[in-house]
C-alpha positions as CSV (number, residue, x, y, z in Angstrom):
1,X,0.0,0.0,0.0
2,X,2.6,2.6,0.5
3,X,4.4,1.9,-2.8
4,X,0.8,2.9,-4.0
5,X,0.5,5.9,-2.0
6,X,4.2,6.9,-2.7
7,X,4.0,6.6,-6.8
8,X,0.3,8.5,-6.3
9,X,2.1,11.8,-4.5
10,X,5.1,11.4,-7.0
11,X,3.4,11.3,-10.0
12,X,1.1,14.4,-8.7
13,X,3.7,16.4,-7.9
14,X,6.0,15.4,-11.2
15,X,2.9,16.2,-13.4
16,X,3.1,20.1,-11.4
17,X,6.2,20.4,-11.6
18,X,6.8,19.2,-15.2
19,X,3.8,22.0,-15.9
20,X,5.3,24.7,-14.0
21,X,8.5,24.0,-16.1
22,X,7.2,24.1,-19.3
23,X,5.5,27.0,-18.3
24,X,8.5,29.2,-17.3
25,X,10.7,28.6,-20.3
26,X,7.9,28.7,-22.8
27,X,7.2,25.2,-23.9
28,X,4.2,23.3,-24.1
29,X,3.4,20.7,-21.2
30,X,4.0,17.0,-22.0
31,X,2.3,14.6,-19.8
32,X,4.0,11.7,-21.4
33,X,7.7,13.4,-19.7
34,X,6.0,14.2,-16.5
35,X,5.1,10.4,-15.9
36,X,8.6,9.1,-16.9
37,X,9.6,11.5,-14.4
38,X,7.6,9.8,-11.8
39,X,8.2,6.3,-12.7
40,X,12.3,7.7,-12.2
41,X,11.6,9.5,-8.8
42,X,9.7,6.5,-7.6
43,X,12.0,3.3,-8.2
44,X,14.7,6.1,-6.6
45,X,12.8,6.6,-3.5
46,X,11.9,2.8,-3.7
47,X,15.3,1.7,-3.9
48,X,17.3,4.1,-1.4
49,X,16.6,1.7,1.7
50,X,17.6,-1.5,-0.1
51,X,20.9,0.0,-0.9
52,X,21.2,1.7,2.4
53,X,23.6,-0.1,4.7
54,X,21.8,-1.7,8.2
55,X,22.8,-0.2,11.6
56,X,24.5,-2.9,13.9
57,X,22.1,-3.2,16.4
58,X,24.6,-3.9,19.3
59,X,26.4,-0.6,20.9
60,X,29.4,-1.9,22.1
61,X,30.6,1.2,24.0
62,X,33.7,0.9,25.7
């Protein structure tokens, strides 16, 4: 469910920004680059934990 959630918020706010990009240097708003842009920032966001490396869980403080 949160991958679900996470693409939904992701591709909202590529599809504004994408609009608000074309609008500022003059070019007409393609929704076809605004959803590869989500798909892109999603399997990123998806993928940063898996590569993350795990915390030892023992604190060995000496």
């Amino acid at each position: 469910m949160r991958y679900i959630v996470t693409f939904f918020w992701v591709f909202i706010l590529a599809q504004m920004s994408e609009y608000v990009a074309a609008s500022v240097i003059a070019t007409t708003y393609d929704f076809t680059m605004g959803t590869i842009m989500a798909v892109a920032i999603s399997i990123a966001i998806f993928l940063i934990p898996v590569l993350m490396p795990k915390e030892s869980e023992t604190y060995d403080i000496k």
